[in-house]
Backbone atoms as SQL, in Angstrom:
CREATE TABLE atoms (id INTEGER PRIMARY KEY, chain TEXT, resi INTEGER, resn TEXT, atom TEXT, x REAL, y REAL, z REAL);
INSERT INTO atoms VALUES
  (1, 'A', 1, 'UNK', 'N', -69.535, -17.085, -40.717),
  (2, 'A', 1, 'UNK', 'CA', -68.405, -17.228, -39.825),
  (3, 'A', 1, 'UNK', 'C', -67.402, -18.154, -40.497),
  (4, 'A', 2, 'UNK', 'N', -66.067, -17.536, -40.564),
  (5, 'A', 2, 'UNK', 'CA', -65.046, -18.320, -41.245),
  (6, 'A', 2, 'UNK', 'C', -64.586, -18.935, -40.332),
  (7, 'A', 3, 'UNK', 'N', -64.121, -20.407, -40.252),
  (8, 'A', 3, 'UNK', 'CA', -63.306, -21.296, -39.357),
  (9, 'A', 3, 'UNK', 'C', -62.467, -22.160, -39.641),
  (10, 'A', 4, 'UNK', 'N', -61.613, -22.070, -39.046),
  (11, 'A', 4, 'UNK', 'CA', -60.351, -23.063, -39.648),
  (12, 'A', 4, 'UNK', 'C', -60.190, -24.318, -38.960),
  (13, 'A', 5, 'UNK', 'N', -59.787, -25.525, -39.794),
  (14, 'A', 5, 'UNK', 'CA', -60.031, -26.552, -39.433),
  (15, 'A', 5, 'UNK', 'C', -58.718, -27.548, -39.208),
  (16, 'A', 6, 'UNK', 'N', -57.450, -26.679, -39.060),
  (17, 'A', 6, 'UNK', 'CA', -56.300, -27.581, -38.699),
  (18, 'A', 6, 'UNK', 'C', -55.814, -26.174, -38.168),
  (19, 'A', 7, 'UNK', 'N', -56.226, -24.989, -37.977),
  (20, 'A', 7, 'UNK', 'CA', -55.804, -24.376, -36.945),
  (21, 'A', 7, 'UNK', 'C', -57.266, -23.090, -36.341),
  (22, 'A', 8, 'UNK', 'N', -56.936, -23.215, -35.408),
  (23, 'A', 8, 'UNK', 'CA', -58.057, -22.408, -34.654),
  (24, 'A', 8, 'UNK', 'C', -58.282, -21.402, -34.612),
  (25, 'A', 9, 'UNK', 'N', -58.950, -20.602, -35.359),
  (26, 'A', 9, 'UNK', 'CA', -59.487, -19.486, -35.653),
  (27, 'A', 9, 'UNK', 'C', -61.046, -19.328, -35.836),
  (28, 'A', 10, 'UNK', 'N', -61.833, -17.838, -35.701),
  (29, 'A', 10, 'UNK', 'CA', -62.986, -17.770, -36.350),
  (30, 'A', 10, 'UNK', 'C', -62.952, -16.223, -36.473),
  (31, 'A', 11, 'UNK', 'N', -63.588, -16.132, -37.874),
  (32, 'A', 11, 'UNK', 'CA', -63.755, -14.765, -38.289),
  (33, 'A', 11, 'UNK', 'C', -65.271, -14.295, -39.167),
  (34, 'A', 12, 'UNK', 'N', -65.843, -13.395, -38.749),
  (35, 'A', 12, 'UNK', 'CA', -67.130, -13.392, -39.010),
  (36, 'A', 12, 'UNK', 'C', -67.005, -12.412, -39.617),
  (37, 'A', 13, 'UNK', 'N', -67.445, -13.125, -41.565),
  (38, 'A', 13, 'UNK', 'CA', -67.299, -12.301, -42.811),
  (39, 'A', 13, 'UNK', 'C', -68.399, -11.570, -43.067),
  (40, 'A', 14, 'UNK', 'N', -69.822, -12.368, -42.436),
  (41, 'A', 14, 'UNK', 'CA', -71.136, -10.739, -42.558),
  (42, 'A', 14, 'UNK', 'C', -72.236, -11.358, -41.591),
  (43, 'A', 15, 'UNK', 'N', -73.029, -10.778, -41.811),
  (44, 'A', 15, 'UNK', 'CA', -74.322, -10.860, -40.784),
  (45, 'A', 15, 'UNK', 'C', -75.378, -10.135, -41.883),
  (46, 'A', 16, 'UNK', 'N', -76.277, -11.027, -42.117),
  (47, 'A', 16, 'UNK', 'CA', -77.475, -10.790, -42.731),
  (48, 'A', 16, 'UNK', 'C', -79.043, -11.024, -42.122),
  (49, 'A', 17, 'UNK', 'N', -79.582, -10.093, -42.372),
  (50, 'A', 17, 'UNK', 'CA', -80.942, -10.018, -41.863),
  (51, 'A', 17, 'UNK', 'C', -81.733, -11.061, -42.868),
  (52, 'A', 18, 'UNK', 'N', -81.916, -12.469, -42.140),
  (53, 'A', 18, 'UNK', 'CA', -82.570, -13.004, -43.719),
  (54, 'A', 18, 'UNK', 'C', -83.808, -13.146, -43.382),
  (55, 'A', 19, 'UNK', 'N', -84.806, -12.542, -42.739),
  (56, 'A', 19, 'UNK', 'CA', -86.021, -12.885, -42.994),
  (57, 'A', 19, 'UNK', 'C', -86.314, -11.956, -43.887),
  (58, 'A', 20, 'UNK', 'N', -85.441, -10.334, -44.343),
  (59, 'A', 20, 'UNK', 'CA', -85.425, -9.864, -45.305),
  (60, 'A', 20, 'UNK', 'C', -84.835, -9.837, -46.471),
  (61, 'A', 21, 'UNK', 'N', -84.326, -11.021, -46.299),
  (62, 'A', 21, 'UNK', 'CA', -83.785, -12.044, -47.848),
  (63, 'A', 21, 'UNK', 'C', -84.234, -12.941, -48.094),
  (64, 'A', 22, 'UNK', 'N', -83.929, -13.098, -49.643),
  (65, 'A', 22, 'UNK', 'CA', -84.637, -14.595, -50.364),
  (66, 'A', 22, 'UNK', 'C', -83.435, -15.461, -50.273),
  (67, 'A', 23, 'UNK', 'N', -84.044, -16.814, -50.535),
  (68, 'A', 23, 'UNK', 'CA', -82.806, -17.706, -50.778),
  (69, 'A', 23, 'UNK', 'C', -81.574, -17.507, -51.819),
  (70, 'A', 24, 'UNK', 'N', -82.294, -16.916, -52.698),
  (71, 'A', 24, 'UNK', 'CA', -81.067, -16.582, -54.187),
  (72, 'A', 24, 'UNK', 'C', -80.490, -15.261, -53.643),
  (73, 'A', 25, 'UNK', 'N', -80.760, -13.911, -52.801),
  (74, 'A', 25, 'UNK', 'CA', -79.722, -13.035, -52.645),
  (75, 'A', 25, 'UNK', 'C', -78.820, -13.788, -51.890),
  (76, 'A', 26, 'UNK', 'N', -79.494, -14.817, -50.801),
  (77, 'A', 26, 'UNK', 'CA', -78.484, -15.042, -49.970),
  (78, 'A', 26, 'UNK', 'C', -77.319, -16.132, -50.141),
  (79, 'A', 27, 'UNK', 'N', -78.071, -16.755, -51.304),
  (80, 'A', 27, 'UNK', 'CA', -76.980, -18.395, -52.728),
  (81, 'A', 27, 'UNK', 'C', -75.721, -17.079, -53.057),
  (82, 'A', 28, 'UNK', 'N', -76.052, -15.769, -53.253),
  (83, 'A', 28, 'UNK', 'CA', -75.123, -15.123, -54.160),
  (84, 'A', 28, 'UNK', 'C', -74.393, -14.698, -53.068),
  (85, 'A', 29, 'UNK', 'N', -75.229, -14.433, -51.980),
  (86, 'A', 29, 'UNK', 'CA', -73.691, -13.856, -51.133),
  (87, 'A', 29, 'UNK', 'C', -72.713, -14.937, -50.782),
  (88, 'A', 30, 'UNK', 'N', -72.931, -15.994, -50.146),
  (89, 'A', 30, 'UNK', 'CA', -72.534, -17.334, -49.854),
  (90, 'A', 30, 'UNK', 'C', -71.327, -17.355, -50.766),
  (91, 'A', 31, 'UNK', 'N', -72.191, -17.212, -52.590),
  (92, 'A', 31, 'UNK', 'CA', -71.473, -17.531, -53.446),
  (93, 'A', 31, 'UNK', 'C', -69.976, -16.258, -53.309),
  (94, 'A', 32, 'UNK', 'N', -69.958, -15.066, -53.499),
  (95, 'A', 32, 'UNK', 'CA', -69.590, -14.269, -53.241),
  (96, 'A', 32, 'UNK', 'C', -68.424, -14.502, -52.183),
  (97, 'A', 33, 'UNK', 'N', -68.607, -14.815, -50.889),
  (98, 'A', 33, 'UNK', 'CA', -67.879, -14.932, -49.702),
  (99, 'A', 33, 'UNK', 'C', -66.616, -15.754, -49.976),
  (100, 'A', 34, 'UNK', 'N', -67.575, -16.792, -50.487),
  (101, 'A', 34, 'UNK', 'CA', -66.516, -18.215, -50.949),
  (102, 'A', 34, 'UNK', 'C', -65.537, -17.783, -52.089),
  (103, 'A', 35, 'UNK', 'N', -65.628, -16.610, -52.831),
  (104, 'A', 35, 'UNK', 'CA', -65.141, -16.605, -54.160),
  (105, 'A', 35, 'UNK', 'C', -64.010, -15.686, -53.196),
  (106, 'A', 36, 'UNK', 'N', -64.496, -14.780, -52.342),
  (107, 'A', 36, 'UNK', 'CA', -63.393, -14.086, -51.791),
  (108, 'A', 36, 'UNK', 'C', -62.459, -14.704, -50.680),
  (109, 'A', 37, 'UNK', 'N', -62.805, -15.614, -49.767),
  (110, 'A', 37, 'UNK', 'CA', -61.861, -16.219, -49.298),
  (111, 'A', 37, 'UNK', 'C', -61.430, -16.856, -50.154),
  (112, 'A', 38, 'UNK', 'N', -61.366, -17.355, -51.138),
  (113, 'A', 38, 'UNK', 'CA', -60.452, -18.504, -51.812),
  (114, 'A', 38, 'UNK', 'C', -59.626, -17.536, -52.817),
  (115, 'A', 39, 'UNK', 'N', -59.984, -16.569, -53.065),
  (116, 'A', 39, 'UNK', 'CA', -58.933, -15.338, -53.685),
  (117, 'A', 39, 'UNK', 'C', -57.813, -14.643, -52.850),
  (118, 'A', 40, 'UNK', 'N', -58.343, -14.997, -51.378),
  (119, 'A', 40, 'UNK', 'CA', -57.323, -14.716, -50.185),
  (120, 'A', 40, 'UNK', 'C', -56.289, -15.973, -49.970),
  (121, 'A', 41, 'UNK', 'N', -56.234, -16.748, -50.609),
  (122, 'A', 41, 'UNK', 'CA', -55.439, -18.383, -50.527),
  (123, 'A', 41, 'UNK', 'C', -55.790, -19.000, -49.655),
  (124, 'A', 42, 'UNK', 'N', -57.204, -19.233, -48.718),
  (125, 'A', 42, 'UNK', 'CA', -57.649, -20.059, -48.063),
  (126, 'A', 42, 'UNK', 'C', -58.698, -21.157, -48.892),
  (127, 'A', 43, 'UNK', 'N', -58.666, -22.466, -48.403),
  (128, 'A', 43, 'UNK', 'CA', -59.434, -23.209, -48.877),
  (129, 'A', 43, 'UNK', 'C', -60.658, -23.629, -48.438),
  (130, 'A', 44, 'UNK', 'N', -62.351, -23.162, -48.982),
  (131, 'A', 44, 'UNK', 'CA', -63.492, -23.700, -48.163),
  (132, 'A', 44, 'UNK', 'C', -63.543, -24.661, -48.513),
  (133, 'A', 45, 'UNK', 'N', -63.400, -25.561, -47.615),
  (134, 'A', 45, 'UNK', 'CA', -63.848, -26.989, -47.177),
  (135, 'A', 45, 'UNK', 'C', -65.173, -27.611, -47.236),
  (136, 'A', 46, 'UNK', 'N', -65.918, -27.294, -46.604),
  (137, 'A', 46, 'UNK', 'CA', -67.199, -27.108, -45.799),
  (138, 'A', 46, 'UNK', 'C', -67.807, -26.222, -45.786),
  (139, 'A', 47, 'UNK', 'N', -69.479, -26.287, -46.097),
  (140, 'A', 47, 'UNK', 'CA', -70.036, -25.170, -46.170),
  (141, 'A', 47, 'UNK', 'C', -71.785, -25.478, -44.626),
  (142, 'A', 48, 'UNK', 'N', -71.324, -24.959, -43.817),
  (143, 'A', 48, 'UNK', 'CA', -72.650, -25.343, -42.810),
  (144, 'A', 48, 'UNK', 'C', -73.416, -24.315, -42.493),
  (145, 'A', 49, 'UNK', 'N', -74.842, -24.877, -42.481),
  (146, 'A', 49, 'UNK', 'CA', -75.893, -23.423, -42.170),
  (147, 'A', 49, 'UNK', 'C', -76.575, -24.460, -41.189),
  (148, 'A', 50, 'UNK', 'N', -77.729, -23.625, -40.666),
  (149, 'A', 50, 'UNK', 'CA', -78.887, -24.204, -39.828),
  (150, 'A', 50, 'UNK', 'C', -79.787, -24.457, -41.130),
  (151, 'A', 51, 'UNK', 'N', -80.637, -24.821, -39.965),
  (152, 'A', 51, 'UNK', 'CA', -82.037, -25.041, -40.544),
  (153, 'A', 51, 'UNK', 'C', -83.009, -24.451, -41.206),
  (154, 'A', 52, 'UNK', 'N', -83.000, -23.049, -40.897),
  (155, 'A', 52, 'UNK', 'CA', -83.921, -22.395, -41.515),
  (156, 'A', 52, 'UNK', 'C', -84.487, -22.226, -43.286),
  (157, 'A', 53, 'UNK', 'N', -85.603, -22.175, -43.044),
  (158, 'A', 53, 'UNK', 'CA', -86.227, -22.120, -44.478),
  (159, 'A', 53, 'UNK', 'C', -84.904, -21.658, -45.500),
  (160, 'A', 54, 'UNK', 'N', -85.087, -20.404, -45.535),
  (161, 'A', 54, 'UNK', 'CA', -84.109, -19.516, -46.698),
  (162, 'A', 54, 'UNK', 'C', -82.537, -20.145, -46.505),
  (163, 'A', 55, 'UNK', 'N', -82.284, -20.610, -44.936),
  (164, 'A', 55, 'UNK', 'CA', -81.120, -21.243, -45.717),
  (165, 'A', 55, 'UNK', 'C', -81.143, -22.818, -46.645),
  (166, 'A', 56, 'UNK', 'N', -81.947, -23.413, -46.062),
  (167, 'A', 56, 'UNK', 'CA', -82.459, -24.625, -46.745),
  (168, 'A', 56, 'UNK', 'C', -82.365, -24.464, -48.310),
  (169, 'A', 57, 'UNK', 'N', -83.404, -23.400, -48.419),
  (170, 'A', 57, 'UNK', 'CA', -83.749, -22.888, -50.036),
  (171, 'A', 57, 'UNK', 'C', -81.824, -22.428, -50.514),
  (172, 'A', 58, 'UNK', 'N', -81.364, -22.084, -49.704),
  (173, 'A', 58, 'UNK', 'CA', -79.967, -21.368, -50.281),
  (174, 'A', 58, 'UNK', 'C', -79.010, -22.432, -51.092),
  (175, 'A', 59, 'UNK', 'N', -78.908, -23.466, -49.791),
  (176, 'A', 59, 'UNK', 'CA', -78.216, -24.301, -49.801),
  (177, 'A', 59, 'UNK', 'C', -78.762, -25.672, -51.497),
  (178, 'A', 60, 'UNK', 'N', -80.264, -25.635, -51.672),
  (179, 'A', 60, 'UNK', 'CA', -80.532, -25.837, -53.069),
  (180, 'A', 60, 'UNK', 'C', -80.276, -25.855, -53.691),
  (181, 'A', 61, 'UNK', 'N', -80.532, -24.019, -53.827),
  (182, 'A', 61, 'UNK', 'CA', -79.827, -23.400, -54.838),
  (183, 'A', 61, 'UNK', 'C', -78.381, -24.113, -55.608),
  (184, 'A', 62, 'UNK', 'N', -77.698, -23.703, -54.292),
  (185, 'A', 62, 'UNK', 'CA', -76.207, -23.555, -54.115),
  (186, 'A', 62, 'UNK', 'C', -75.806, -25.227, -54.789),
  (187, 'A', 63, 'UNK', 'N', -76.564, -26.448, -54.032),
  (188, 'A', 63, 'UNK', 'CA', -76.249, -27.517, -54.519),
  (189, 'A', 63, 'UNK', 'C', -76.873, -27.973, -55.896),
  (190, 'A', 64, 'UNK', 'N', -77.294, -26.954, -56.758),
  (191, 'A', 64, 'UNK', 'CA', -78.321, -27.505, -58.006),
  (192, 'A', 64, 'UNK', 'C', -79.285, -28.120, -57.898),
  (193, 'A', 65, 'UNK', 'N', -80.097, -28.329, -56.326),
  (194, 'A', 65, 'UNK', 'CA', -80.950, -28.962, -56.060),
  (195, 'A', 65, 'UNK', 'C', -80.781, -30.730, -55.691),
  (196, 'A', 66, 'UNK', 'N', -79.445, -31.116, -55.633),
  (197, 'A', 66, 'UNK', 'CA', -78.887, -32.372, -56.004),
  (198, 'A', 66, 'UNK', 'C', -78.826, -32.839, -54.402),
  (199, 'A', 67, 'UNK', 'N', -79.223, -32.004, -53.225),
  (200, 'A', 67, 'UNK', 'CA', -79.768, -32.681, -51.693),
  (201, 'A', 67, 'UNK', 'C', -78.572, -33.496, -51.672),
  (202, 'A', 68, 'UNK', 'N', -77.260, -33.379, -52.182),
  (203, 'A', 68, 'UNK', 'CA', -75.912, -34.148, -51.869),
  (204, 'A', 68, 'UNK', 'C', -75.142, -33.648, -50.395),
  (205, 'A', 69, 'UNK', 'N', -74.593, -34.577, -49.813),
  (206, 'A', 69, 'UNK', 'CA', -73.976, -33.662, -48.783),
  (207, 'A', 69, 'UNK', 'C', -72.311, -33.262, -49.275),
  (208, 'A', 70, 'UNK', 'N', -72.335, -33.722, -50.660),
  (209, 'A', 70, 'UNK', 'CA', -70.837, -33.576, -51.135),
  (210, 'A', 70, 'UNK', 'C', -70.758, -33.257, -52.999),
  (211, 'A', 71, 'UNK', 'N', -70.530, -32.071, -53.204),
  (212, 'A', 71, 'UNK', 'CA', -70.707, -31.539, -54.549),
  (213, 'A', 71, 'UNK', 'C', -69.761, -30.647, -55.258),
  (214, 'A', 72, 'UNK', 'N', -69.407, -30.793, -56.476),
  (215, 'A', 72, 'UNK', 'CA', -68.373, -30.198, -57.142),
  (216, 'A', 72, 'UNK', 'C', -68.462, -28.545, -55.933),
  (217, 'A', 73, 'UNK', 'N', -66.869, -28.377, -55.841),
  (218, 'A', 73, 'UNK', 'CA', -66.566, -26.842, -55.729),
  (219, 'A', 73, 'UNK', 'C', -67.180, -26.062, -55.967),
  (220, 'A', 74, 'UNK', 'N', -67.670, -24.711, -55.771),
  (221, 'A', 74, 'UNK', 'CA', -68.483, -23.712, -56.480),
  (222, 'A', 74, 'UNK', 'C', -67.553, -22.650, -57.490),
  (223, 'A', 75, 'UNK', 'N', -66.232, -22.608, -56.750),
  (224, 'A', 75, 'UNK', 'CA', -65.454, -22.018, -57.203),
  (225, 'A', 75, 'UNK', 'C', -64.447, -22.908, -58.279),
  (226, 'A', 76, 'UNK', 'N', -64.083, -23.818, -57.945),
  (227, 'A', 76, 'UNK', 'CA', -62.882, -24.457, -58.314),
  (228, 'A', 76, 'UNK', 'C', -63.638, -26.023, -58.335),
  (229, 'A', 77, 'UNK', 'N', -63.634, -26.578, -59.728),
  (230, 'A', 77, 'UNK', 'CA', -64.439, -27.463, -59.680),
  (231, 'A', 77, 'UNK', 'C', -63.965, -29.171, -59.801),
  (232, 'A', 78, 'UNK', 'N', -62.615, -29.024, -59.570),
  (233, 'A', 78, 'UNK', 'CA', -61.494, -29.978, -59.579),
  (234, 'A', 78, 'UNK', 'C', -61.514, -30.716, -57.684),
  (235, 'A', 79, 'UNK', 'N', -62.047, -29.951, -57.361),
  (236, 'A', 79, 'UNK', 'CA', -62.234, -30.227, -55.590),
  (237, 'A', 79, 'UNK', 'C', -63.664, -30.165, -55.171),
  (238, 'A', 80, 'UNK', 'N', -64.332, -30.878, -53.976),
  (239, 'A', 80, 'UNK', 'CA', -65.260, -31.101, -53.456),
  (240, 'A', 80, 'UNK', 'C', -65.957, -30.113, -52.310),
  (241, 'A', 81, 'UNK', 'N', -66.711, -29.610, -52.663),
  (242, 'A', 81, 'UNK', 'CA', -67.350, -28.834, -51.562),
  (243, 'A', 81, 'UNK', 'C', -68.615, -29.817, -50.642),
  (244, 'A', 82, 'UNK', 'N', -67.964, -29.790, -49.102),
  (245, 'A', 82, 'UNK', 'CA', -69.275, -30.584, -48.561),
  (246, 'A', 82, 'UNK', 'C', -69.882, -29.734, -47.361),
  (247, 'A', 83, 'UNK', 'N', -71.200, -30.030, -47.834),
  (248, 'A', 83, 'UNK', 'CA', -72.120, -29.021, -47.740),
  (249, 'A', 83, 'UNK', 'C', -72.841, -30.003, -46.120),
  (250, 'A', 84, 'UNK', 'N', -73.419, -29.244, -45.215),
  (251, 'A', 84, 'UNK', 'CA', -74.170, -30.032, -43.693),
  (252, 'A', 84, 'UNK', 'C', -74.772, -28.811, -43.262),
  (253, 'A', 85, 'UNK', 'N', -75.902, -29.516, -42.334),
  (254, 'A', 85, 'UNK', 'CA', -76.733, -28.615, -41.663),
  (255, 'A', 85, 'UNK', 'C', -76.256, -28.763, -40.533),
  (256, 'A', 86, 'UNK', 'N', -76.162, -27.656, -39.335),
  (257, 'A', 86, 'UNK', 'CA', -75.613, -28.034, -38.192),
  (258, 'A', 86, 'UNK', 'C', -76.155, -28.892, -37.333),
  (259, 'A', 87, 'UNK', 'N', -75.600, -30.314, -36.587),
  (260, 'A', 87, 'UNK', 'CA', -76.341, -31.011, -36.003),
  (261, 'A', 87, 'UNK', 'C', -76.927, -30.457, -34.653),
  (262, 'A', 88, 'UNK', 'N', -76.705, -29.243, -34.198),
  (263, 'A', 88, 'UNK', 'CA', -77.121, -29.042, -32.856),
  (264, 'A', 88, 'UNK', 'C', -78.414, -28.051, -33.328),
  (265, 'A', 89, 'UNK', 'N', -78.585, -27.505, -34.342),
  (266, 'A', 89, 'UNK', 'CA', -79.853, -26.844, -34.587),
  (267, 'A', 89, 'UNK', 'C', -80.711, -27.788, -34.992),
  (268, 'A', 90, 'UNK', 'N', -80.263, -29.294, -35.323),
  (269, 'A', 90, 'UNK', 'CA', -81.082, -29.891, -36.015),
  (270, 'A', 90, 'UNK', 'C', -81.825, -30.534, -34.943),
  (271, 'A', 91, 'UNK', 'N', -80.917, -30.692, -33.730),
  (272, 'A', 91, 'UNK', 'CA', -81.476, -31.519, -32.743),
  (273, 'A', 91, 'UNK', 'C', -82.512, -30.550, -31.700),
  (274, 'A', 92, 'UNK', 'N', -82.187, -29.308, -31.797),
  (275, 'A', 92, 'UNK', 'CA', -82.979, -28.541, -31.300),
  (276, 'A', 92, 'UNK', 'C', -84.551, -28.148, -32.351),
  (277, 'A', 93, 'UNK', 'N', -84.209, -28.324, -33.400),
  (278, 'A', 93, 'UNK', 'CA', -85.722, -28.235, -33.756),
  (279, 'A', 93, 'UNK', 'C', -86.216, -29.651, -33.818),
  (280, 'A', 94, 'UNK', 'N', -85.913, -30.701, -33.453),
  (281, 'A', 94, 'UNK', 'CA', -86.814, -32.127, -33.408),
  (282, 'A', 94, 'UNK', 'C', -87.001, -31.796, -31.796),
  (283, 'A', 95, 'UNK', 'N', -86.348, -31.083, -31.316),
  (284, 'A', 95, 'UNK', 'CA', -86.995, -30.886, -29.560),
  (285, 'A', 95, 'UNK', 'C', -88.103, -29.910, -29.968),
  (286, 'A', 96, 'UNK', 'N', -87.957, -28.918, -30.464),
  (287, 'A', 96, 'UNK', 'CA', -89.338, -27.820, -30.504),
  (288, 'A', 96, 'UNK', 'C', -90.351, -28.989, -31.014),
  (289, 'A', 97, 'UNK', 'N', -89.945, -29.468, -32.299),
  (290, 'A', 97, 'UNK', 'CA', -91.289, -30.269, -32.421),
  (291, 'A', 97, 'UNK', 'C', -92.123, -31.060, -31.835),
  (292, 'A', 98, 'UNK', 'N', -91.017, -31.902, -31.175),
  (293, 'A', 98, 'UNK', 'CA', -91.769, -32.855, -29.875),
  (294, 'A', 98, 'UNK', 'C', -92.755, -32.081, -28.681),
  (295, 'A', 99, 'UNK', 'N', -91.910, -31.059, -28.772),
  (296, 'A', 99, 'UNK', 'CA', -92.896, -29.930, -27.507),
  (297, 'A', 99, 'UNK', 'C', -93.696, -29.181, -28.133),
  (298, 'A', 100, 'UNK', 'N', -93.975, -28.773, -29.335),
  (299, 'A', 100, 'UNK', 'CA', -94.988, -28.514, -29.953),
  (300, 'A', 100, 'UNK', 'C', -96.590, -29.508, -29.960),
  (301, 'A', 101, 'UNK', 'N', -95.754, -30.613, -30.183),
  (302, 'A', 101, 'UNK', 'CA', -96.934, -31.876, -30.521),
  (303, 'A', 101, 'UNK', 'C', -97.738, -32.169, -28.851),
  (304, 'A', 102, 'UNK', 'N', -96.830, -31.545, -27.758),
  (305, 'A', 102, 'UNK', 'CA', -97.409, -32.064, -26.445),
  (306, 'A', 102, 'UNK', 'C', -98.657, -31.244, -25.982);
């Protein structure tokens, strides 16, 4: 989902089935997406996923493994790409866990 961040928009660039993807098809689409909005003259800012495994593994990938929340561009390496997990999935799986453990 594309979103703009000094004006309000959202546009949803794909939908992937990822429990039938690995982390690296899904580093390349990511990679991919980003290469095409920024060929459209928009700038990614921010890059946010949930929690899940394969995106976890993506986001790795994607950061060289460097667990930074702020890392050279992927595209354009003169600018900063910052990378977050969403805080409301995050807070919802420390609730599953707590109710798991009960």
């Amino acid at each position: 989902l594309l979103c703009g961040l000094s004006v309000g928009f959202k546009i949803p660039v794909g939908y992937l089935f990822t429990q039938a993807c690995s982390s690296g098809q899904l580093a390349r689409v990511v990679l991919h997406i980003i290469r095409k909005v920024e060929e459209l003259g928009l700038e990614v800012v921010r890059l946010v996923s949930d929690s899940r495994k394969v995106n976890v593994s993506a986001m790795g990938i994607l950061c060289s493994g460097a667990g930074s929340y702020c890392i050279p561009h992927l595209v354009n390496t003169q600018r900063k790409l910052f990378v977050a997990f969403d805080q409301s999935h995050i807070i919802k799986n420390v609730r599953s866990q707590f109710l798991a453990t009960q």
